[in-house]
PDBQT receptor file of N, H, CA, C and O in Angstrom, charges set to zero:
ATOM      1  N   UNK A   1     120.587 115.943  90.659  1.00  0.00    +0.000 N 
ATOM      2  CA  UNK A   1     119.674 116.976  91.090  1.00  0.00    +0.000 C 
ATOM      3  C   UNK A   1     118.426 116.309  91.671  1.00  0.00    +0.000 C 
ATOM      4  O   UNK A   1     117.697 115.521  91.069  1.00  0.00    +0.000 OA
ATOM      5  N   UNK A   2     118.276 116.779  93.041  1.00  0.00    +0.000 N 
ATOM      6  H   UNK A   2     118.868 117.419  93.529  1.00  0.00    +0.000 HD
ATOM      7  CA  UNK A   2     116.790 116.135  93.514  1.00  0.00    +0.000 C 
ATOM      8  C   UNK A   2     115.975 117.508  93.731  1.00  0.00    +0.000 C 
ATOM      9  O   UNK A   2     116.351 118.588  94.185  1.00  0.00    +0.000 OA
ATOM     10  N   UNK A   3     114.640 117.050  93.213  1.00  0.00    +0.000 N 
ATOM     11  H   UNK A   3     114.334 116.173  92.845  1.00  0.00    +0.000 HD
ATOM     12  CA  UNK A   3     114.061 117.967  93.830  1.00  0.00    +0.000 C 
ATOM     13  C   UNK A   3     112.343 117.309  94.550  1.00  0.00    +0.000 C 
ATOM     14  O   UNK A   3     111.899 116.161  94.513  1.00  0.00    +0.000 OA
ATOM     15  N   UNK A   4     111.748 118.533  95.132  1.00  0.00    +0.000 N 
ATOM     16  H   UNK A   4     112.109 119.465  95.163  1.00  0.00    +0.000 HD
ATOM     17  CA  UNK A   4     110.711 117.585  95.664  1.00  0.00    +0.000 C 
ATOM     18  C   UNK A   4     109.442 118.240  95.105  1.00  0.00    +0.000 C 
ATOM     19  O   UNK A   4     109.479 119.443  94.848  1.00  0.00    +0.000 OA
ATOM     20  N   UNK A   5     108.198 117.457  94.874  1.00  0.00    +0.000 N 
ATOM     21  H   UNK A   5     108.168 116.479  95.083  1.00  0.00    +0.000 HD
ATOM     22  CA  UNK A   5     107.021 118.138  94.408  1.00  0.00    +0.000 C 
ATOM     23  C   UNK A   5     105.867 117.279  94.522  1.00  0.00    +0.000 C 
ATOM     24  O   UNK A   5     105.871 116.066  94.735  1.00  0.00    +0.000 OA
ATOM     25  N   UNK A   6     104.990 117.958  94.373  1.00  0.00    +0.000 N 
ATOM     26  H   UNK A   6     104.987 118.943  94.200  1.00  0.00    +0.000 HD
ATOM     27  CA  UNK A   6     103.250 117.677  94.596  1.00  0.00    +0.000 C 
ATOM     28  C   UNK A   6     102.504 117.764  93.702  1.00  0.00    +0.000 C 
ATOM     29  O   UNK A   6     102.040 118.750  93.130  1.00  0.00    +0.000 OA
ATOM     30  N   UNK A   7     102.291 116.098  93.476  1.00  0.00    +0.000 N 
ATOM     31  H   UNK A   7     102.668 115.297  93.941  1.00  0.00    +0.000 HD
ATOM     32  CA  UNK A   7     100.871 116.095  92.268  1.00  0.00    +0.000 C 
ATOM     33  C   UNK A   7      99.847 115.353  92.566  1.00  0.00    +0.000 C 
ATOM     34  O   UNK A   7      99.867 114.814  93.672  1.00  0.00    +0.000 OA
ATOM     35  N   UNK A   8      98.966 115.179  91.889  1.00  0.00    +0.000 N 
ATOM     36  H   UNK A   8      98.949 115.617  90.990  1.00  0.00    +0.000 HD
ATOM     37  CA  UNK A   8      97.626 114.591  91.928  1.00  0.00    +0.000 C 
ATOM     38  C   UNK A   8      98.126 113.314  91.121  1.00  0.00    +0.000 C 
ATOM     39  O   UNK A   8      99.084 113.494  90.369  1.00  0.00    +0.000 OA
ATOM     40  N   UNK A   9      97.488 111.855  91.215  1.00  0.00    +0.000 N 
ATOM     41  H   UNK A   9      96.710 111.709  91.826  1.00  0.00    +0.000 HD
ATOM     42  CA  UNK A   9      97.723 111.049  90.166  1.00  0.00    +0.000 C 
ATOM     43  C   UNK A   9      96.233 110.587  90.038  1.00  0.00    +0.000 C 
ATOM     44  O   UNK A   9      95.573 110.062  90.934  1.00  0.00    +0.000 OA
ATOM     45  N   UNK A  10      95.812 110.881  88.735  1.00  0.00    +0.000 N 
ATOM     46  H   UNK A  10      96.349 111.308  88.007  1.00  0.00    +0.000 HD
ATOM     47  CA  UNK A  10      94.146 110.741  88.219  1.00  0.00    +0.000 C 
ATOM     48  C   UNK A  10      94.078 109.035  87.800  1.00  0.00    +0.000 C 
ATOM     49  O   UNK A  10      92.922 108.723  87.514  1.00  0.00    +0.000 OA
ATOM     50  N   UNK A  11      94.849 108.124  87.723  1.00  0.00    +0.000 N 
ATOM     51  H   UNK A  11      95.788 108.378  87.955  1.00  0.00    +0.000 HD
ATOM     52  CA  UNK A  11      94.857 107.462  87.473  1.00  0.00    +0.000 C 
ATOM     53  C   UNK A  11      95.580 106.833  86.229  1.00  0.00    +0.000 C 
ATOM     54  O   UNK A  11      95.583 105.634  85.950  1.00  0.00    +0.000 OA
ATOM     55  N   UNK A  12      96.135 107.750  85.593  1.00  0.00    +0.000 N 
ATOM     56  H   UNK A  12      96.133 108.724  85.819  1.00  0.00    +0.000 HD
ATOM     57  CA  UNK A  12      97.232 107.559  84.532  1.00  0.00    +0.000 C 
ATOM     58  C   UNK A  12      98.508 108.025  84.426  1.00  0.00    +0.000 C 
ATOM     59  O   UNK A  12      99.356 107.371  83.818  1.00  0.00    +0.000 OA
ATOM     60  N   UNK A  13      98.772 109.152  84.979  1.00  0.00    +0.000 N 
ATOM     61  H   UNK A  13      98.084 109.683  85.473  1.00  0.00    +0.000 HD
ATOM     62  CA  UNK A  13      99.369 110.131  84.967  1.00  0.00    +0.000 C 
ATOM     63  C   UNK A  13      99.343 111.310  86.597  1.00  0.00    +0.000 C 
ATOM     64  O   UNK A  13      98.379 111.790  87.195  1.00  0.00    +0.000 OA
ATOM     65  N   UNK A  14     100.691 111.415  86.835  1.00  0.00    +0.000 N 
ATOM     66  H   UNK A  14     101.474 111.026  86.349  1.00  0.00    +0.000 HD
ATOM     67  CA  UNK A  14     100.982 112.150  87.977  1.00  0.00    +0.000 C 
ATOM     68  C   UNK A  14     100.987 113.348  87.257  1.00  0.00    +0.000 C 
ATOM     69  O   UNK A  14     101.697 113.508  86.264  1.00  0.00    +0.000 OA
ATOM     70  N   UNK A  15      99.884 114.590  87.913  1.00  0.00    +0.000 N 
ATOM     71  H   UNK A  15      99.308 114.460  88.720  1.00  0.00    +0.000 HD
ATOM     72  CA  UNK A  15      99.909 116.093  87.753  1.00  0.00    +0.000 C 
ATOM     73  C   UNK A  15     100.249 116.915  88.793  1.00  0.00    +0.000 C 
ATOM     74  O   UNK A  15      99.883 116.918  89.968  1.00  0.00    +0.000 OA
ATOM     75  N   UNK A  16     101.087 117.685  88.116  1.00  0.00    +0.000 N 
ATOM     76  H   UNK A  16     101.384 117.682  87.162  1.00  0.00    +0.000 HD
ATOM     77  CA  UNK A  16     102.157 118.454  89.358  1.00  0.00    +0.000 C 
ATOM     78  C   UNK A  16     101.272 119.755  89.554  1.00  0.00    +0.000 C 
ATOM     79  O   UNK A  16     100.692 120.357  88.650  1.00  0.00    +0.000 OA
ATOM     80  N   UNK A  17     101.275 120.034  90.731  1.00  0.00    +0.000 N 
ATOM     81  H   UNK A  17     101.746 119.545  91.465  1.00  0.00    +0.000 HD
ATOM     82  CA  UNK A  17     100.212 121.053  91.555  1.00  0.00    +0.000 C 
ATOM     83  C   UNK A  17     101.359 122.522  91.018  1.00  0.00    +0.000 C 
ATOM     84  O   UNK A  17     100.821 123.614  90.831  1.00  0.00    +0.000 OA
ATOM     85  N   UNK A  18     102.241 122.437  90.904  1.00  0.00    +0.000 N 
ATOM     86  H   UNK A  18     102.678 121.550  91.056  1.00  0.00    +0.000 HD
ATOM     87  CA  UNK A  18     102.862 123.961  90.361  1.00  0.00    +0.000 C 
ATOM     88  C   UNK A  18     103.984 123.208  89.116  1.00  0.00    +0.000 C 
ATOM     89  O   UNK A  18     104.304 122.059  88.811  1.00  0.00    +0.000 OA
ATOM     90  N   UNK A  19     104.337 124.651  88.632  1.00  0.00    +0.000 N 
ATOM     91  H   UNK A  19     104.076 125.584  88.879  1.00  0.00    +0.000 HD
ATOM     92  CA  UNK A  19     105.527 124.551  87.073  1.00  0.00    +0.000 C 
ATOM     93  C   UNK A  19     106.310 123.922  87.817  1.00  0.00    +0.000 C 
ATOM     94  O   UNK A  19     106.297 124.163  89.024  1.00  0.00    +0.000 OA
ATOM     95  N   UNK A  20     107.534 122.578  87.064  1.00  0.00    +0.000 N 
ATOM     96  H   UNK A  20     107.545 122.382  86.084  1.00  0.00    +0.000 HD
ATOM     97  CA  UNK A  20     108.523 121.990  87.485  1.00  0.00    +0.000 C 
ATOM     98  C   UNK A  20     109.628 122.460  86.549  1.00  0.00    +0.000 C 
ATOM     99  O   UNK A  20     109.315 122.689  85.381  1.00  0.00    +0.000 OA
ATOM    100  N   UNK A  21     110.514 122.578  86.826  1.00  0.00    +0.000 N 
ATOM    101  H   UNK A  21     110.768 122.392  87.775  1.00  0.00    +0.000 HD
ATOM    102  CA  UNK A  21     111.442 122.467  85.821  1.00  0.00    +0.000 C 
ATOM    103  C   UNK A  21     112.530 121.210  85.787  1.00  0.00    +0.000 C 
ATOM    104  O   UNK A  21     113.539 120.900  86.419  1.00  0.00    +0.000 OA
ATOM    105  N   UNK A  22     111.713 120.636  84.637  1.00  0.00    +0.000 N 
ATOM    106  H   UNK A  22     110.893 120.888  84.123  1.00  0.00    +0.000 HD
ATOM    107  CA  UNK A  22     112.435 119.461  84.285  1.00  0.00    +0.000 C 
ATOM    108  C   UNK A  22     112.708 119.221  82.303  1.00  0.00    +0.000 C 
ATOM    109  O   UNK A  22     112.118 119.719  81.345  1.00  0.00    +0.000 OA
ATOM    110  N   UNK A  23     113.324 118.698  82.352  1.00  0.00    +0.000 N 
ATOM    111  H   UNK A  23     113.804 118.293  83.130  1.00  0.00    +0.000 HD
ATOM    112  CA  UNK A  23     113.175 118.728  80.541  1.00  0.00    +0.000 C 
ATOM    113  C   UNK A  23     112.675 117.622  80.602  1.00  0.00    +0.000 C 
ATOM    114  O   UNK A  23     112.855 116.710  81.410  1.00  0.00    +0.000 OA
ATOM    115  N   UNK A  24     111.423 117.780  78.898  1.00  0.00    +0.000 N 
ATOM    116  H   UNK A  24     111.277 118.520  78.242  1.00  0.00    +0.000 HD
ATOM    117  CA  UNK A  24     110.651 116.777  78.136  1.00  0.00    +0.000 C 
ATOM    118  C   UNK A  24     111.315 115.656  77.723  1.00  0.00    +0.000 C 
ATOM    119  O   UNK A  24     112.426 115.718  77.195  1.00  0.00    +0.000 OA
ATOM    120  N   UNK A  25     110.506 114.259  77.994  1.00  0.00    +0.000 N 
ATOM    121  H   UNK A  25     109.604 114.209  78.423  1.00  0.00    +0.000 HD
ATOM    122  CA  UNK A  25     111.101 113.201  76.770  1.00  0.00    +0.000 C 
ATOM    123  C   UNK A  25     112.398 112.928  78.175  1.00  0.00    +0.000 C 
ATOM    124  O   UNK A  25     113.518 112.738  77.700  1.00  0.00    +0.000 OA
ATOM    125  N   UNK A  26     112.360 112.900  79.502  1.00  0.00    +0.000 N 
ATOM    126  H   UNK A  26     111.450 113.055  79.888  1.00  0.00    +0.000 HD
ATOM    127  CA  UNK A  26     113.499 112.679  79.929  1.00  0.00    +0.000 C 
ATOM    128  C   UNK A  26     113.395 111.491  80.745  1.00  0.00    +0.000 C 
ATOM    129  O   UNK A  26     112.650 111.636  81.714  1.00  0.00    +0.000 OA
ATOM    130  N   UNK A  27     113.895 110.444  80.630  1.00  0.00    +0.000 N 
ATOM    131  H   UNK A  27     114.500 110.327  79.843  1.00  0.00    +0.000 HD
ATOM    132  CA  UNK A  27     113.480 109.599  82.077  1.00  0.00    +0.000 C 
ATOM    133  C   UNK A  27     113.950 110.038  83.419  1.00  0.00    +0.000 C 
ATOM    134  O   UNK A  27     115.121 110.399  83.537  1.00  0.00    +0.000 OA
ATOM    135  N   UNK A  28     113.088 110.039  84.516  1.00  0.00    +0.000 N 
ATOM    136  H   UNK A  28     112.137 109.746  84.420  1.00  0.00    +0.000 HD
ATOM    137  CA  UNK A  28     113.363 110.157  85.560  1.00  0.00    +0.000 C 
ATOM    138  C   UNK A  28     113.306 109.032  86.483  1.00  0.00    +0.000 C 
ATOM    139  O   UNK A  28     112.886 107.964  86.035  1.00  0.00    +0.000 OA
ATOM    140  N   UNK A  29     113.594 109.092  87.468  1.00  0.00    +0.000 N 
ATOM    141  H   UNK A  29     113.934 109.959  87.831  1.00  0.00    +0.000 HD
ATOM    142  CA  UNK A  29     113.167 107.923  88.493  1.00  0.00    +0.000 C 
ATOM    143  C   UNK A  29     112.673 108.787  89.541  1.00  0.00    +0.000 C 
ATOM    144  O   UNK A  29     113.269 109.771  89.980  1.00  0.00    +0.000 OA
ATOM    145  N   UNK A  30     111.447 108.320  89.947  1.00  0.00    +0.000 N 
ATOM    146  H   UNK A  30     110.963 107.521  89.590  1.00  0.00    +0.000 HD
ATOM    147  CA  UNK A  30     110.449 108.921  90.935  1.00  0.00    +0.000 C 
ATOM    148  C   UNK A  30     109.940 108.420  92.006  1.00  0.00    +0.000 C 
ATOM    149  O   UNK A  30     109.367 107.349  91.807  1.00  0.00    +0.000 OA
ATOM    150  N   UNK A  31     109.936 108.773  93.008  1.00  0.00    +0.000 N 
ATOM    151  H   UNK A  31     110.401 109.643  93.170  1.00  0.00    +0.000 HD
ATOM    152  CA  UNK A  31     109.805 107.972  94.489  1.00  0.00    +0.000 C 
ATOM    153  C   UNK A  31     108.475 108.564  94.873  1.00  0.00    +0.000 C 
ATOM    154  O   UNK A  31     108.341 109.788  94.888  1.00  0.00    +0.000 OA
ATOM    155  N   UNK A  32     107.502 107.769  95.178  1.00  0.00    +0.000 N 
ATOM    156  H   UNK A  32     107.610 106.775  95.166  1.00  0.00    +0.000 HD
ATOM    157  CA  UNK A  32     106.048 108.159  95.226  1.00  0.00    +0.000 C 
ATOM    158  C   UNK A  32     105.872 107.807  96.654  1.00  0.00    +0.000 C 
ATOM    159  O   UNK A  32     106.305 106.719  97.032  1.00  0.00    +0.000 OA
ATOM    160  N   UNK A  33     105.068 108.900  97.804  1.00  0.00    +0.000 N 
ATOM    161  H   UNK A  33     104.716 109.784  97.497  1.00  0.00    +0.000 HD
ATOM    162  CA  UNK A  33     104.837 108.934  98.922  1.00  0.00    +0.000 C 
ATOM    163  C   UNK A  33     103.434 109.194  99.488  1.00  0.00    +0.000 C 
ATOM    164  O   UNK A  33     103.442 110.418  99.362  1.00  0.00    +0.000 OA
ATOM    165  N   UNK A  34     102.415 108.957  99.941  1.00  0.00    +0.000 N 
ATOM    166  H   UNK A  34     102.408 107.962 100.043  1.00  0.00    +0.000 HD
ATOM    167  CA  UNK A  34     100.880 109.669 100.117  1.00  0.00    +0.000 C 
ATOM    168  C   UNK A  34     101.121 110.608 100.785  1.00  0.00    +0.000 C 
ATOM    169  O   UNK A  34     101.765 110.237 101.766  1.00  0.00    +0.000 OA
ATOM    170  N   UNK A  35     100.872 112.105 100.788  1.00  0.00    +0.000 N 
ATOM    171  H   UNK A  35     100.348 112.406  99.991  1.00  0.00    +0.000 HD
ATOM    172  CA  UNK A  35     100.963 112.994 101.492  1.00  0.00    +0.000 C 
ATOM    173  C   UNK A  35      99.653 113.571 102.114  1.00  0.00    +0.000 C 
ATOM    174  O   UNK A  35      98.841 114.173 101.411  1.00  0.00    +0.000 OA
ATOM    175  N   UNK A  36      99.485 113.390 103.330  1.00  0.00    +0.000 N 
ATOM    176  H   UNK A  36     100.144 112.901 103.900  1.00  0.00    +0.000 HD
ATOM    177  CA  UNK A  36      98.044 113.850 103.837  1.00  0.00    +0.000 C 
ATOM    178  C   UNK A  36      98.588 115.366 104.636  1.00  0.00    +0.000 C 
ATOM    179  O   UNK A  36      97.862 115.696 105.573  1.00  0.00    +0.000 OA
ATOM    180  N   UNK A  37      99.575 116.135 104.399  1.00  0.00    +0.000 N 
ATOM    181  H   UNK A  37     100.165 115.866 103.638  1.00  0.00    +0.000 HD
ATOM    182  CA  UNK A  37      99.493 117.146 105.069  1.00  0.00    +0.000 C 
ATOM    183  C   UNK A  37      99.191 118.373 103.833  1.00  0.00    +0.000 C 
ATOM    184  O   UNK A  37      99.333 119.578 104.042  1.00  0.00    +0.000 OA
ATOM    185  N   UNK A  38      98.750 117.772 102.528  1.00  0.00    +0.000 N 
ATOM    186  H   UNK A  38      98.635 116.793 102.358  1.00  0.00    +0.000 HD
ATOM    187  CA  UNK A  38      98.780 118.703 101.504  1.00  0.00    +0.000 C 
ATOM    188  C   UNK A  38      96.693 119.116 101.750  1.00  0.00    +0.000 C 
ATOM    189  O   UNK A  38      96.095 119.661 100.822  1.00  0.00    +0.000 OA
ATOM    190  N   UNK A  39      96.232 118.883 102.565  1.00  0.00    +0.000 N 
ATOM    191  H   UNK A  39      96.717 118.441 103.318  1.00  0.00    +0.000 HD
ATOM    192  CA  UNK A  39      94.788 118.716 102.845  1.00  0.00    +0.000 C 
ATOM    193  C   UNK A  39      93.983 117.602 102.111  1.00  0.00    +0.000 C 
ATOM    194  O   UNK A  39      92.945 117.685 101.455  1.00  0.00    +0.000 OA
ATOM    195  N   UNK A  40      94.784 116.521 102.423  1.00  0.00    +0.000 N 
ATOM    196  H   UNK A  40      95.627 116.454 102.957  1.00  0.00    +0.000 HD
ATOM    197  CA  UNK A  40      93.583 115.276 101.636  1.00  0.00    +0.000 C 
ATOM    198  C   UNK A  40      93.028 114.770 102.717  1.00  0.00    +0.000 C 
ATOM    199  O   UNK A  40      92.352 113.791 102.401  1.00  0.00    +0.000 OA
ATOM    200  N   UNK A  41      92.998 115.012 103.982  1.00  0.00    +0.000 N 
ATOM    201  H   UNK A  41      93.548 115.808 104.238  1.00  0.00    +0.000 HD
ATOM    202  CA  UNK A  41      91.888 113.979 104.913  1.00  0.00    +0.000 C 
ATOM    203  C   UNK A  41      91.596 116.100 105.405  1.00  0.00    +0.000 C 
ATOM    204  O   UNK A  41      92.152 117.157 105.104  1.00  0.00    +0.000 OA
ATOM    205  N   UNK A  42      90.232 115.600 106.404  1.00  0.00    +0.000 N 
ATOM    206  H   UNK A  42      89.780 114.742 106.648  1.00  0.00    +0.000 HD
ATOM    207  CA  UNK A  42      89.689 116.735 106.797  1.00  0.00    +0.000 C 
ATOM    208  C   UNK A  42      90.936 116.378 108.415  1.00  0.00    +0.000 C 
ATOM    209  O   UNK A  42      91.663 115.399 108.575  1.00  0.00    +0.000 OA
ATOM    210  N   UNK A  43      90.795 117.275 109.105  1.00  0.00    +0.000 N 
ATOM    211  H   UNK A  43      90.204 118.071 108.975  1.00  0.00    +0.000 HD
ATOM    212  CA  UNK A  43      91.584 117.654 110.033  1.00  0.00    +0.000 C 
ATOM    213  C   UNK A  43      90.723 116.364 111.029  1.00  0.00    +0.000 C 
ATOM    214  O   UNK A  43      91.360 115.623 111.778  1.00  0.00    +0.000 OA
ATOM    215  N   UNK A  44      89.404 116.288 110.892  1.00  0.00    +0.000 N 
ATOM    216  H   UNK A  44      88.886 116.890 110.284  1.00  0.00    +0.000 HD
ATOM    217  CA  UNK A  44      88.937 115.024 112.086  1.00  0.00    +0.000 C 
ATOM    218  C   UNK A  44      88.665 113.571 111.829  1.00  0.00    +0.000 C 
ATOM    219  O   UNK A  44      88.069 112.610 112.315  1.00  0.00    +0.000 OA
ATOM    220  N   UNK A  45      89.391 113.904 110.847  1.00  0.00    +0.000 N 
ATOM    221  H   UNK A  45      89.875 114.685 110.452  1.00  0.00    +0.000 HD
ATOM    222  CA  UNK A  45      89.409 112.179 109.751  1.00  0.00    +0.000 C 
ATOM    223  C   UNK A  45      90.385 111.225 110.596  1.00  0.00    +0.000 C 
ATOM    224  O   UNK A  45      91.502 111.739 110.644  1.00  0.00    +0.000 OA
ATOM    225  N   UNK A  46      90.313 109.844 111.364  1.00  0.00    +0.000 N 
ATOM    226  H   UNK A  46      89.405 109.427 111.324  1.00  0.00    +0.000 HD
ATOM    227  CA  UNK A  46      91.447 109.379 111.202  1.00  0.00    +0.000 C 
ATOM    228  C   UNK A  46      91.685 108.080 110.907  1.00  0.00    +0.000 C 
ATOM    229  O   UNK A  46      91.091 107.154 111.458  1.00  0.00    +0.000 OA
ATOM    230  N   UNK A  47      92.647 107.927 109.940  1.00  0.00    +0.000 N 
ATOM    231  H   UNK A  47      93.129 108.680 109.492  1.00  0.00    +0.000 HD
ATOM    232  CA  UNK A  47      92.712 106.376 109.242  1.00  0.00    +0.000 C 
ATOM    233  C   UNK A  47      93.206 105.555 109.581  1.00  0.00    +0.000 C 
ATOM    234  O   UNK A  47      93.151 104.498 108.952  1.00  0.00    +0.000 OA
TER     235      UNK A  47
């Protein structure tokens, strides 16, 4: 089962921007990507 989702990572821990359904206590393997179309740069930002 793949699924795809959006979190914040505060520096310890990835927080998911909506409910996931996944079960607790489970290992996953997670593929981490920067997403700038979720509004993290202003529209006249460019890096």
């Amino acid at each position: 089962m793949a699924q795809t989702l959006y979190a914040t990572y505060d520096g310890h821990v990835f927080i998911p921007e909506e409910k996931i359904d996944l079960l607790p206590n489970q290992r996953y393997s997670i593929r981490v990507e920067m997403s700038v179309s979720r509004g993290l740069f202003a529209p006249s930002h460019k890096p």
